[in-house]
N, C-alpha and C positions, 0 to 999 in steps of 0.2 A: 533143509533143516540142519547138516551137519554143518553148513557154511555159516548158519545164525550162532553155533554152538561155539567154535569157534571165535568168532568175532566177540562174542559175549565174553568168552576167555582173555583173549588178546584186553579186549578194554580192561578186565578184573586182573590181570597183571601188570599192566600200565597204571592203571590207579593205584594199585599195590605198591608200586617201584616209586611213583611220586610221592606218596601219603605216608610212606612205611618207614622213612627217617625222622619224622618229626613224633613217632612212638618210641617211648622208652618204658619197659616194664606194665607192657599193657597200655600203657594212660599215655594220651597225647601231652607233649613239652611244649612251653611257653618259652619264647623268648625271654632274655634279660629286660629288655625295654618293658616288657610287658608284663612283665612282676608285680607291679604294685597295685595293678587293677584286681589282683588275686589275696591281697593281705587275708590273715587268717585261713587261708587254705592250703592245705595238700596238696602241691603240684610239683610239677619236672621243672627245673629251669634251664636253660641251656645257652651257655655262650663261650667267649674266650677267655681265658685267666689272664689281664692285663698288667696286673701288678699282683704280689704276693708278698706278706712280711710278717714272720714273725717275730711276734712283738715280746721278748724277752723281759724285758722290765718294767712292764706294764702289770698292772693285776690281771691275774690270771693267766697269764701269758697266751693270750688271745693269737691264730693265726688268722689273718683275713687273705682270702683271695678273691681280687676285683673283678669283677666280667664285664667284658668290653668296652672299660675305658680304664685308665691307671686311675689311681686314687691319686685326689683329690675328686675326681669326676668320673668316678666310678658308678653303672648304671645296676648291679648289683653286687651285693656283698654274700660271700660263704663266710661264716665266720664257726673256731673249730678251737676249744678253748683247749688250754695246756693240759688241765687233768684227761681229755680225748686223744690228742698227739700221737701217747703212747699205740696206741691201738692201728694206726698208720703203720704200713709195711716202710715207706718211703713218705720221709718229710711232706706235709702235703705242699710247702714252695714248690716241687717238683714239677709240681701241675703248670707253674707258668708259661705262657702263650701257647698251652696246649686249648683246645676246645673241650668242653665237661659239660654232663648235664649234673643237676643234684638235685635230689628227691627230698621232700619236707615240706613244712609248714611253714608260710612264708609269713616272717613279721615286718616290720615296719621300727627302724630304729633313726631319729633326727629326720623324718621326713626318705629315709631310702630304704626300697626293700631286705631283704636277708633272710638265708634259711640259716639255721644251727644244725650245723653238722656233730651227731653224738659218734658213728659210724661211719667207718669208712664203704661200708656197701652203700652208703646213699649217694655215694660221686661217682659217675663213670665216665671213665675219659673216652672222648671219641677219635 
C-alpha cells in the first residue's frame, strides 16, 4: 500500500513539474502561434519579444512589442499606448528578447492577434 502511495506521489510531482510552466496566474498560457484561435478571450500568451519600438510620432505613441518573430512578421503583438507607458517601472522596450507571458483580452487588429496592455501587472517576464 505504502509503495502504491508513493508511486501515486512520484507520478503527481512529475505531472506537476511538466504541466506547471505552461500555468501562469492559475490559467494555463497559449502560445503566440496560437493567439488567434482565442480572439475575443481572456488568455495568457506567452512568447519571445522579437522586436520592440516605440513609436514616438505616431498617434498616440503606441509601444508595440513582437513575440516571436520581429516585425514585419510578427506572430503576435502587445501593444501599450503612450498615455499607459507612464505607469512602466522600466521602458517596456526593456522586454526585448526576453521571454513574457501577457494576460488580456486577445483582439484581432489587420488580420494578427494582440492584447492591450493598460498595466504593467498583466506582463511577466520569464
Amino acid at each position: 500500500m505504502r509503495r502504491k502511495v508513493i508511486a501515486i506521489l512520484g507520478l503527481f510531482l512529475t505531472l506537476a513539474f511538466l504541466i506547471g510552466p505552461t500555468v501562469v496566474s492559475g490559467e494555463e498560457s497559449i502560445t503566440a502561434a496560437d493567439a488567434a484561435k482565442f480572439t475575443g478571450q481572456q488568455k495568457t500568451v506567452c512568447g519571445t519579444v522579437a522586436s520592440a519600438n516605440y513609436a514616438t510620432r505616431s498617434k498616440g505613441q503606441p509601444t508595440f512589442l513582437n513575440l516571436d518573430q520581429p516585425y514585419p512578421r510578427q506572430v503576435f503583438t502587445v501593444l501599450i499606448w503612450g498615455s499607459d507607458r507612464g505607469r512602466f517601472q522600466e521602458p517596456p522596450e526593456a522586454l526585448s528578447g526576453k521571454r513574457i507571458c501577457v494576460t488580456g483580452v486577445i483582439q484581432s487588429y489587420r488580420g494578427r492577434p494582440e492584447i492591450v496592455v493598460k498595466d504593467p501587472t498583466q506582463i511577466k517576464a520569464k
